[in-house]
DSSP file (Angstrom, degrees, kcal/mol; ACC not computed):
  #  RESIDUE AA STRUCTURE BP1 BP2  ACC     N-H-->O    O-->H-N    N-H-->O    O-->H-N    TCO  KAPPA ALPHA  PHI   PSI    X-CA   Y-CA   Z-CA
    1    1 A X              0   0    0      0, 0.0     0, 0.0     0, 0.0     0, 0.0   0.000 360.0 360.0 360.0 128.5  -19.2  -25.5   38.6
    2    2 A X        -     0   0    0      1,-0.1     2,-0.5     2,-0.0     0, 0.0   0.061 360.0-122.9 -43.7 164.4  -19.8  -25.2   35.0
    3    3 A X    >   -     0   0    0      1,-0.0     3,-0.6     0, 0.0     4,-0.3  -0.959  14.3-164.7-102.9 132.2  -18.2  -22.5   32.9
    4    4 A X  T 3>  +     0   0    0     -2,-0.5     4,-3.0     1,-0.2     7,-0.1   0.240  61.2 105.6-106.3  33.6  -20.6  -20.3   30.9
    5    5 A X  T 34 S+     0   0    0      2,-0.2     6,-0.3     1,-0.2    -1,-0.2   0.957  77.1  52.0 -42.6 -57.0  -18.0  -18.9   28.6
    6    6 A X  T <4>S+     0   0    0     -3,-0.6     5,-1.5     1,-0.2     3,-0.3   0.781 114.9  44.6 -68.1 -23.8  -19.1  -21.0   25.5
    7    7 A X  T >45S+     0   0    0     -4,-0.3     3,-1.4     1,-0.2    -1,-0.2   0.992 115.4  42.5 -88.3 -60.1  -22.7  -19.9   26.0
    8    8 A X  T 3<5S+     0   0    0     -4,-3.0    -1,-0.2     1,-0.3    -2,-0.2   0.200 118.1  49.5 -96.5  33.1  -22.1  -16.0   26.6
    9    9 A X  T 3 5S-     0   0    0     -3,-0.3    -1,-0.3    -4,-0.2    -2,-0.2   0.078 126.6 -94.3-124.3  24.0  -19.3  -15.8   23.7
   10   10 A X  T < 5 -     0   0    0     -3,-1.4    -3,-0.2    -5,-0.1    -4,-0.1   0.362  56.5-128.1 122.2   0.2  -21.2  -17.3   21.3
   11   11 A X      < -     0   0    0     -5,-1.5     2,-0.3    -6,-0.3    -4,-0.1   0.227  47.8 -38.4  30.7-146.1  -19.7  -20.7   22.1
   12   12 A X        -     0   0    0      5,-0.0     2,-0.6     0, 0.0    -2,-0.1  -0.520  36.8-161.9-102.6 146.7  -18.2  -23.1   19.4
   13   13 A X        -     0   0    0     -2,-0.3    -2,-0.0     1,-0.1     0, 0.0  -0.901  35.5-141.1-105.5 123.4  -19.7  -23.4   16.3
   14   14 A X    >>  -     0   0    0     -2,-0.6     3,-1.8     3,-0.1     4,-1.6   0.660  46.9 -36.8-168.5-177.5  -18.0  -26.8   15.5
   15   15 A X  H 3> S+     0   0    0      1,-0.3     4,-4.0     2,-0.2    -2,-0.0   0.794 131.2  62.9  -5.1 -52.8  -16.4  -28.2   12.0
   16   16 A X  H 3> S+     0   0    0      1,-0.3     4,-1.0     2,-0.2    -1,-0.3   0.880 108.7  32.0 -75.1 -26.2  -19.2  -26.5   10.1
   17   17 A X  H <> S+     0   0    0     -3,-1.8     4,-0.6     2,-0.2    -1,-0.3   0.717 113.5  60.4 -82.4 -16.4  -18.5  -22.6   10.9
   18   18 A X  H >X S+     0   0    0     -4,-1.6     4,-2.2     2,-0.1     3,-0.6   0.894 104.4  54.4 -94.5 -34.2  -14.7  -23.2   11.1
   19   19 A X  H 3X S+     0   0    0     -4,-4.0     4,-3.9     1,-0.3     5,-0.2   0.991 113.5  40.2 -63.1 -48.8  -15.0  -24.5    6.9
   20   20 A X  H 3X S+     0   0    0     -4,-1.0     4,-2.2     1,-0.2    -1,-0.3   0.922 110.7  55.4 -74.0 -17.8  -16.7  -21.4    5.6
   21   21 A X  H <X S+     0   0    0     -3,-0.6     4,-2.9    -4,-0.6    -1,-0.2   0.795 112.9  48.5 -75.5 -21.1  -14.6  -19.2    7.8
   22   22 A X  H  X S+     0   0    0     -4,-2.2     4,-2.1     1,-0.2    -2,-0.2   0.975 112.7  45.0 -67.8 -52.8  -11.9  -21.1    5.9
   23   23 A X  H  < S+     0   0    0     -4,-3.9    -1,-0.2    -5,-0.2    -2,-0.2   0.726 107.0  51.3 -73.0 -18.8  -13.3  -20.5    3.0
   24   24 A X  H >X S+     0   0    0     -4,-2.2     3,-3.4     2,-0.2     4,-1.4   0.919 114.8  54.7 -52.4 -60.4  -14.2  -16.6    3.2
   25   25 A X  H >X S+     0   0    0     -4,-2.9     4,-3.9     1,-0.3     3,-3.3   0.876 112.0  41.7 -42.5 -59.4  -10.2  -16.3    4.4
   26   26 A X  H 3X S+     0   0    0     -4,-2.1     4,-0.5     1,-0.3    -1,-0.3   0.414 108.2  56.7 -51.6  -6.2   -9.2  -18.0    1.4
   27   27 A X  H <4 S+     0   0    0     -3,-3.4    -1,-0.3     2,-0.2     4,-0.2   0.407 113.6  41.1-145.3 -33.6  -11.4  -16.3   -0.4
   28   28 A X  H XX S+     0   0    0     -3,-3.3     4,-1.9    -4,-1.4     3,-1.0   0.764 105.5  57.6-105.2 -42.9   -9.8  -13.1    0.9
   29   29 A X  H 3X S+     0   0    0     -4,-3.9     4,-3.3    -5,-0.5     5,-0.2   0.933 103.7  53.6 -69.1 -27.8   -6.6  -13.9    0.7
   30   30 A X  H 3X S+     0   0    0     -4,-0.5     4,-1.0    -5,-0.3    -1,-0.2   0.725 114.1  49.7 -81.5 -10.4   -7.1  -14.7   -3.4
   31   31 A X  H <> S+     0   0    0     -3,-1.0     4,-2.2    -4,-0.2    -1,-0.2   0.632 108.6  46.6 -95.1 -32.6   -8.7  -10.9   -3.6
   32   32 A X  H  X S+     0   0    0     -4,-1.9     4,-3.4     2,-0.2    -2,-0.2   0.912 109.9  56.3 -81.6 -25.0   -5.9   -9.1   -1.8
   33   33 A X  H  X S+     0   0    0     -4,-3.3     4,-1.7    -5,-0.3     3,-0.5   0.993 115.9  40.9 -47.1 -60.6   -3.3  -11.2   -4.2
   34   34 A X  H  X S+     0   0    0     -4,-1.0     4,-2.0     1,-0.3     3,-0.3   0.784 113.4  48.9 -37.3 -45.8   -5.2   -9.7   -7.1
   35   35 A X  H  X S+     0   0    0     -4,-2.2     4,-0.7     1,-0.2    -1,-0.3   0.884 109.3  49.9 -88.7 -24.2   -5.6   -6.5   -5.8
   36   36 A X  H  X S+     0   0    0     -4,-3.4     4,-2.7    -3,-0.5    -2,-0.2   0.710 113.5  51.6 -81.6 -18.4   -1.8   -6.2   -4.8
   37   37 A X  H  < S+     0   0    0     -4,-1.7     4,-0.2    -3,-0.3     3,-0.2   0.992 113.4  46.1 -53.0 -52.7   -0.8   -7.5   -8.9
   38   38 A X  H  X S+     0   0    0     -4,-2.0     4,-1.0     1,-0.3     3,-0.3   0.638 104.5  58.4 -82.6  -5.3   -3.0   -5.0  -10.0
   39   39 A X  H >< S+     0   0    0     -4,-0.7     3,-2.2     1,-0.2    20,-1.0   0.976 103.8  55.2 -64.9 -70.7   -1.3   -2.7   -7.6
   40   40 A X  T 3< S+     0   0    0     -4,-2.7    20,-0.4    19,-0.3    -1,-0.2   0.666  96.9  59.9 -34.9 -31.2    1.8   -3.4   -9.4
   41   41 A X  T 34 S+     0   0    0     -3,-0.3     2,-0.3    -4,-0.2    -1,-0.2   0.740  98.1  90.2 -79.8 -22.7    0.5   -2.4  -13.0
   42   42 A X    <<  -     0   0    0     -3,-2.2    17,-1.4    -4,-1.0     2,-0.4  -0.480  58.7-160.3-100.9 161.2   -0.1    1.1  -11.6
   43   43 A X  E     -A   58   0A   0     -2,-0.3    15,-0.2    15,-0.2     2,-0.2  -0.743  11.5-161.6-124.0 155.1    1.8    4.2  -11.2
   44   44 A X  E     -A   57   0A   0     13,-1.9    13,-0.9    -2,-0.4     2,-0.3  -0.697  17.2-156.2-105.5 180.0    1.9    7.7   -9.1
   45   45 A X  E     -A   56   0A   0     11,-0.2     2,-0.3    -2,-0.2    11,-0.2  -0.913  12.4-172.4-146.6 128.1    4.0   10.7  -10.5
   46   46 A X  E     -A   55   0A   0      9,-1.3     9,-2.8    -2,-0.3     2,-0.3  -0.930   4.6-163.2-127.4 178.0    5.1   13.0   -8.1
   47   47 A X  E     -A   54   0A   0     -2,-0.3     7,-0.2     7,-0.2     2,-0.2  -0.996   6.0-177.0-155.3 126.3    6.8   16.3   -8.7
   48   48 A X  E >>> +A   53   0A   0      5,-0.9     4,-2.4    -2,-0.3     3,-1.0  -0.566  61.3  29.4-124.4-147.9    8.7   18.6   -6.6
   49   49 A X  T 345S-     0   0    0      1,-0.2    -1,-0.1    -2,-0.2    35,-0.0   0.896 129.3 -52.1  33.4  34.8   10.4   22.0   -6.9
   50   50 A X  T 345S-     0   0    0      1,-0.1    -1,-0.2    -3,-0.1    -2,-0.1   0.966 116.6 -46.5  72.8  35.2    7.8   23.6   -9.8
   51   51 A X  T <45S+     0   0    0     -3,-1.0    -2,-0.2     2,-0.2    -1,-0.1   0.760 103.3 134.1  65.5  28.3    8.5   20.6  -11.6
   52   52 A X  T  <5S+     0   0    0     -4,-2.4    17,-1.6     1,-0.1     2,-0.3   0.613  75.1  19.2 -83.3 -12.7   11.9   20.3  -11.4
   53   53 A X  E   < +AB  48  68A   0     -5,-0.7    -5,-0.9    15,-0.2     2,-0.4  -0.964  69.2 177.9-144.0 150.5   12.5   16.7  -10.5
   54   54 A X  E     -AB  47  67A   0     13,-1.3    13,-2.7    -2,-0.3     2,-0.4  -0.938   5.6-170.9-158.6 122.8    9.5   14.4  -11.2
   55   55 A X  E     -AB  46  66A   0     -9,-2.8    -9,-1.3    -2,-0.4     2,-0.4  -0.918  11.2-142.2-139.6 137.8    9.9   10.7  -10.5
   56   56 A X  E     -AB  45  65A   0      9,-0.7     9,-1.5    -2,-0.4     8,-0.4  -0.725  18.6-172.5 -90.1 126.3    7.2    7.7  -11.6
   57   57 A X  E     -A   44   0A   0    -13,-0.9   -13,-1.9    -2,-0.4     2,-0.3  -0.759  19.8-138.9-108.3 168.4    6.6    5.1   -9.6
   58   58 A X  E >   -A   43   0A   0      4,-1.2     3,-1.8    -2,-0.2   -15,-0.2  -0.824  38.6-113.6-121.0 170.3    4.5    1.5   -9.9
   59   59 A X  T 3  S+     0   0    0    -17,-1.4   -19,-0.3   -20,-1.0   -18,-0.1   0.678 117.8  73.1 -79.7 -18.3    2.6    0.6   -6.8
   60   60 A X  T 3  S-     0   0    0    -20,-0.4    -1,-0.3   -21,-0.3   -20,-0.1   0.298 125.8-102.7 -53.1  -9.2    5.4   -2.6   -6.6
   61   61 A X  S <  S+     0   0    0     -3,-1.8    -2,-0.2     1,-0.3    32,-0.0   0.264  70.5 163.6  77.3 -18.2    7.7    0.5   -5.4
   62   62 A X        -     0   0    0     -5,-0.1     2,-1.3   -22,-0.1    -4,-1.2  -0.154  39.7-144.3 -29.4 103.0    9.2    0.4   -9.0
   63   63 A X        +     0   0    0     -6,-0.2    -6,-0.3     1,-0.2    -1,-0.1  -0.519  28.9 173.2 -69.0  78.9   11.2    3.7   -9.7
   64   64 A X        -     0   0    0     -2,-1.3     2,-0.3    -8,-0.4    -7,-0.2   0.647  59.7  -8.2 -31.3 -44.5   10.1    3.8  -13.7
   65   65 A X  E     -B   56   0A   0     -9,-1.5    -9,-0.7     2,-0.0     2,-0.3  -0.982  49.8-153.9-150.9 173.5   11.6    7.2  -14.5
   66   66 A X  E     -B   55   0A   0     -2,-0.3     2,-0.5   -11,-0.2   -11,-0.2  -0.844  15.3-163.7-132.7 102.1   13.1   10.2  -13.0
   67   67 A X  E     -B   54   0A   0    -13,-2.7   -13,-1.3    -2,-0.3     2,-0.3  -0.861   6.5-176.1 -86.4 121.1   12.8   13.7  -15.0
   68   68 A X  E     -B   53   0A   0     -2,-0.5     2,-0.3   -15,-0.2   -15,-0.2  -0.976  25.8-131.1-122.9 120.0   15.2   16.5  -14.0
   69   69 A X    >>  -     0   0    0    -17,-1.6     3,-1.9    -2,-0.3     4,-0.8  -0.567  17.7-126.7 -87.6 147.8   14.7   19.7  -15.6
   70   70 A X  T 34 S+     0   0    0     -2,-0.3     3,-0.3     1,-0.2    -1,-0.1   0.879 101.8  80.5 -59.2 -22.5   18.1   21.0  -17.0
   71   71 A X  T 34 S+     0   0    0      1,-0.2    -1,-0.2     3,-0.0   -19,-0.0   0.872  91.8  39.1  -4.7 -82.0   17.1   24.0  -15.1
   72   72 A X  T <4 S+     0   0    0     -3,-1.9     2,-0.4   -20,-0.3    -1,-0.2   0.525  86.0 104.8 -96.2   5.3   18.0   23.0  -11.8
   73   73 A X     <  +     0   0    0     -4,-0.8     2,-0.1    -3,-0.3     5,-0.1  -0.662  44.2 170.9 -83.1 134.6   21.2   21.1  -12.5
   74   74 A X    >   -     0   0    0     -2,-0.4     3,-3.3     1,-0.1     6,-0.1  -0.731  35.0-148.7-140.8 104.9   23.8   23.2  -11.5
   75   75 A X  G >  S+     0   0    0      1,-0.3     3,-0.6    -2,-0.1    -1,-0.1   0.664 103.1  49.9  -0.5 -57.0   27.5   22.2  -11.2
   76   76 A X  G 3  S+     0   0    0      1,-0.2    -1,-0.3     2,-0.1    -3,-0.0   0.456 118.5  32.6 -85.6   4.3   27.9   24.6   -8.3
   77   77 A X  G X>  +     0   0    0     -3,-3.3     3,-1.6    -5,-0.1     4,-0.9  -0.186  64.9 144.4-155.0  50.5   24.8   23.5   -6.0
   78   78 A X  H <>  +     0   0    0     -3,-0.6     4,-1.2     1,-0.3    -3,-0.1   0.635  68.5  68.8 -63.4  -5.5   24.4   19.5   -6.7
   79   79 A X  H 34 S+     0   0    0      2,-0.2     4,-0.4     1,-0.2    -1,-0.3   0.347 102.1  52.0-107.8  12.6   23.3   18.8   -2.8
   80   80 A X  H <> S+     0   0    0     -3,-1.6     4,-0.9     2,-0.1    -1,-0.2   0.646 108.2  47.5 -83.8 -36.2   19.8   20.9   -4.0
   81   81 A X  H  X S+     0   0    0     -4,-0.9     4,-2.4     2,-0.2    -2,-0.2   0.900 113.3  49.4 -81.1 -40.9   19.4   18.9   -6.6
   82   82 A X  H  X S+     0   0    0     -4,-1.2     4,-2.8     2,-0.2    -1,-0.2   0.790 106.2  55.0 -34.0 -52.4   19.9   16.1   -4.2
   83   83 A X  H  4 S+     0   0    0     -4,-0.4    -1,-0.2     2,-0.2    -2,-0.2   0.588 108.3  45.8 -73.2 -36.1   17.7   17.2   -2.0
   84   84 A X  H >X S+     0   0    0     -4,-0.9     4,-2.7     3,-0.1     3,-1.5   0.952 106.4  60.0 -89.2 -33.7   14.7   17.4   -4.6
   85   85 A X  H 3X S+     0   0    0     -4,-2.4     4,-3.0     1,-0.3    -2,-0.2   0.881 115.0  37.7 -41.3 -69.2   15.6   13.8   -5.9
   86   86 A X  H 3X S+     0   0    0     -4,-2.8     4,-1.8     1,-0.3    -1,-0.3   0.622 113.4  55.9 -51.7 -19.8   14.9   12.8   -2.1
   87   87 A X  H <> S+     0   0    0     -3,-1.5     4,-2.5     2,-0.2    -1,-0.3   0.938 116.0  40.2 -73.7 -46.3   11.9   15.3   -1.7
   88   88 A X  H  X S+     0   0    0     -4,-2.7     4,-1.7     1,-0.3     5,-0.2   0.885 106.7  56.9 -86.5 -23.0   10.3   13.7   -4.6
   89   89 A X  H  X S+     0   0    0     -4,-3.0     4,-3.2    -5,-0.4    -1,-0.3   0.988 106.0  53.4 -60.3 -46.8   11.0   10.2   -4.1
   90   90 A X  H  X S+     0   0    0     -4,-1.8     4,-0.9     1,-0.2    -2,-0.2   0.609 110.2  47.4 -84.4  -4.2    9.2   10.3   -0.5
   91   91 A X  H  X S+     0   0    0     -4,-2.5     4,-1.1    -5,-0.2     5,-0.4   0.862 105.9  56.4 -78.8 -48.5    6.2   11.7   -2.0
   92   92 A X  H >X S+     0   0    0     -4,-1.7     4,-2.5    -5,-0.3     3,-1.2   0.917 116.4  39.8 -44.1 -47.7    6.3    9.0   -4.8
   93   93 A X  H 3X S+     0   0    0     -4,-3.2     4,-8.6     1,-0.3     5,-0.2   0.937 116.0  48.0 -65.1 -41.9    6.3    6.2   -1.8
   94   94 A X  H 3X S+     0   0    0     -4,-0.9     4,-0.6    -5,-0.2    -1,-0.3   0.634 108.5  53.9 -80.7  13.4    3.8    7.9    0.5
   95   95 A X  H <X S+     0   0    0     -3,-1.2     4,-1.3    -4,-1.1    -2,-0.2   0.681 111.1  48.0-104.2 -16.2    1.5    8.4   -2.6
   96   96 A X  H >X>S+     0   0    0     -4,-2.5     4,-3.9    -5,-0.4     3,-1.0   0.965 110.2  51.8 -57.1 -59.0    1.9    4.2   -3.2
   97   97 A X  H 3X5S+     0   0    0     -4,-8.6     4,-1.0     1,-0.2    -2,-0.2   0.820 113.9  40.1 -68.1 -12.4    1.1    3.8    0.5
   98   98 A X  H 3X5S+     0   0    0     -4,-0.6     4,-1.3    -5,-0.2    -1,-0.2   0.905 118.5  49.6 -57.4 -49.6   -2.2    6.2   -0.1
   99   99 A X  H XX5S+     0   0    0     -4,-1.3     4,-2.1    -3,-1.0     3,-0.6   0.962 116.8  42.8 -86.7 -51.8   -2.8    4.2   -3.7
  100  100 A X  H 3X5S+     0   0    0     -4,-3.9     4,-2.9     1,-0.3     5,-0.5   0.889 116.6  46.2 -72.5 -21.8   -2.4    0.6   -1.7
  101  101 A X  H 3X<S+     0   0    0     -4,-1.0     4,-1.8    -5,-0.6    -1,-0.3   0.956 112.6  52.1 -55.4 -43.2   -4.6    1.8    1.5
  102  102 A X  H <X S+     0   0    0     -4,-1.3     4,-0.9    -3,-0.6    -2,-0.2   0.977 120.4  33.2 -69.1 -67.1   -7.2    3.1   -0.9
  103  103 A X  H  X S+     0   0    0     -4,-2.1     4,-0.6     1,-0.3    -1,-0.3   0.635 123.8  35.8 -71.2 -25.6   -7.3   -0.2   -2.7
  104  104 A X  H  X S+     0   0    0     -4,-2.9     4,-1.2    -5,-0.3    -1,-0.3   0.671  97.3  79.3-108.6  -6.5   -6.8   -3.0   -0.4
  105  105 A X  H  X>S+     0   0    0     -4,-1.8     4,-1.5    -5,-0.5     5,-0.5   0.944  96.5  61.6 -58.0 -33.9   -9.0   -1.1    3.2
  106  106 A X  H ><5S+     0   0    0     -4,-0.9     3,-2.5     1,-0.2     4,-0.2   0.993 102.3  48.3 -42.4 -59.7  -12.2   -2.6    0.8
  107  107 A X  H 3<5S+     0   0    0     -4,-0.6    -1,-0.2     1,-0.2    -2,-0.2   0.676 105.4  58.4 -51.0 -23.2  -10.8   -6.0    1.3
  108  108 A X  H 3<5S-     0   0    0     -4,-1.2     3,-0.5    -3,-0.3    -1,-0.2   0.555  97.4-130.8-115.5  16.5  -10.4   -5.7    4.6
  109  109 A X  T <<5 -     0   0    0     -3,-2.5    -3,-0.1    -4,-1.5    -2,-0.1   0.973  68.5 -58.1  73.5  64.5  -13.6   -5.1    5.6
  110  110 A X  S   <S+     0   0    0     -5,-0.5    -1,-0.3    -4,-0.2     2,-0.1   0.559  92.1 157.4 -15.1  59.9  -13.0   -2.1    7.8
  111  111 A X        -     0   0    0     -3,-0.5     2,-0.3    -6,-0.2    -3,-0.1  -0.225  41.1-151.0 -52.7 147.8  -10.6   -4.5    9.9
  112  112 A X        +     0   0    0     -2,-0.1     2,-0.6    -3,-0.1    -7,-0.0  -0.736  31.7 170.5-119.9  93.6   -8.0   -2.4   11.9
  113  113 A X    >   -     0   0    0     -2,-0.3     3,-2.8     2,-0.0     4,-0.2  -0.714  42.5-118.2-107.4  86.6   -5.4   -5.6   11.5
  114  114 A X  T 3  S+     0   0    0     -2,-0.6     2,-1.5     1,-0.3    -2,-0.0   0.100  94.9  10.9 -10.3 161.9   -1.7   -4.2   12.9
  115  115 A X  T 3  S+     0   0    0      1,-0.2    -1,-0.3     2,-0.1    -2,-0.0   0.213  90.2 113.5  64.6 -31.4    0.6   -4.6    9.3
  116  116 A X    <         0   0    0     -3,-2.8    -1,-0.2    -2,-1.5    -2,-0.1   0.888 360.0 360.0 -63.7 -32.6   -1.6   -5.3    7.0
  117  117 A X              0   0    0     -4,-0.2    -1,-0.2   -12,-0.0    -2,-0.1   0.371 360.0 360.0-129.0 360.0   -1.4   -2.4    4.9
């Protein structure tokens, strides 16, 4: 007994469907490179405590600056200061992964692909 697999999934499209699917991927893959350079060029700022620590980041993860207003250094309570460093660093990262979702979810063609972003 035959199988009717090929027939009710759409069966094989041969040589000629697997070359444009090649070429769409590639095609895709040369748009997400792009979009992950341009990713690089850009930056978040986040800011915690009332704008007591402030630290820039590029979408590459790049710290670029940190600003600490002389405010909150205080000799006697450095693990606060610590403590916004950290605050405001894990915004800086989750506001990359937001910037890189935003930019690369186009590319992928409302894909749900495990990893990918």
């Amino acid at each position: 007994m035959a199988s009717k697999g090929k027939r009710r999934f759409g069966g094989s499209r041969g040589p000629a469907g697997g070359g444009d699917m090649m070429k769409r991927l590639e095609e895709l893959q040369k748009q997400m490179e792009e979009a992950q350079a341009s990713l690089e060029e850009e930056t978040v700022t986040a800011t915690v405590g009332g704008g007591a620590v402030s630290i820039e980041m590029t979408g590459g993860h790049e710290v670029r600056s940190i600003i600490i207003s002389p405010d909150v250094v205080d000799p006697d309570d450095v693990e606060m200061l610590q403590d916004l460093i950290v605050a405001a660093f894990a915004e800086a990262q989750q506001k990359v992964q937001q910037l890189t979702e935003d930019r690369m979810r186009p590319l992928a063609g409302g894909l749900d692909i495990p990893g990918l972003m």
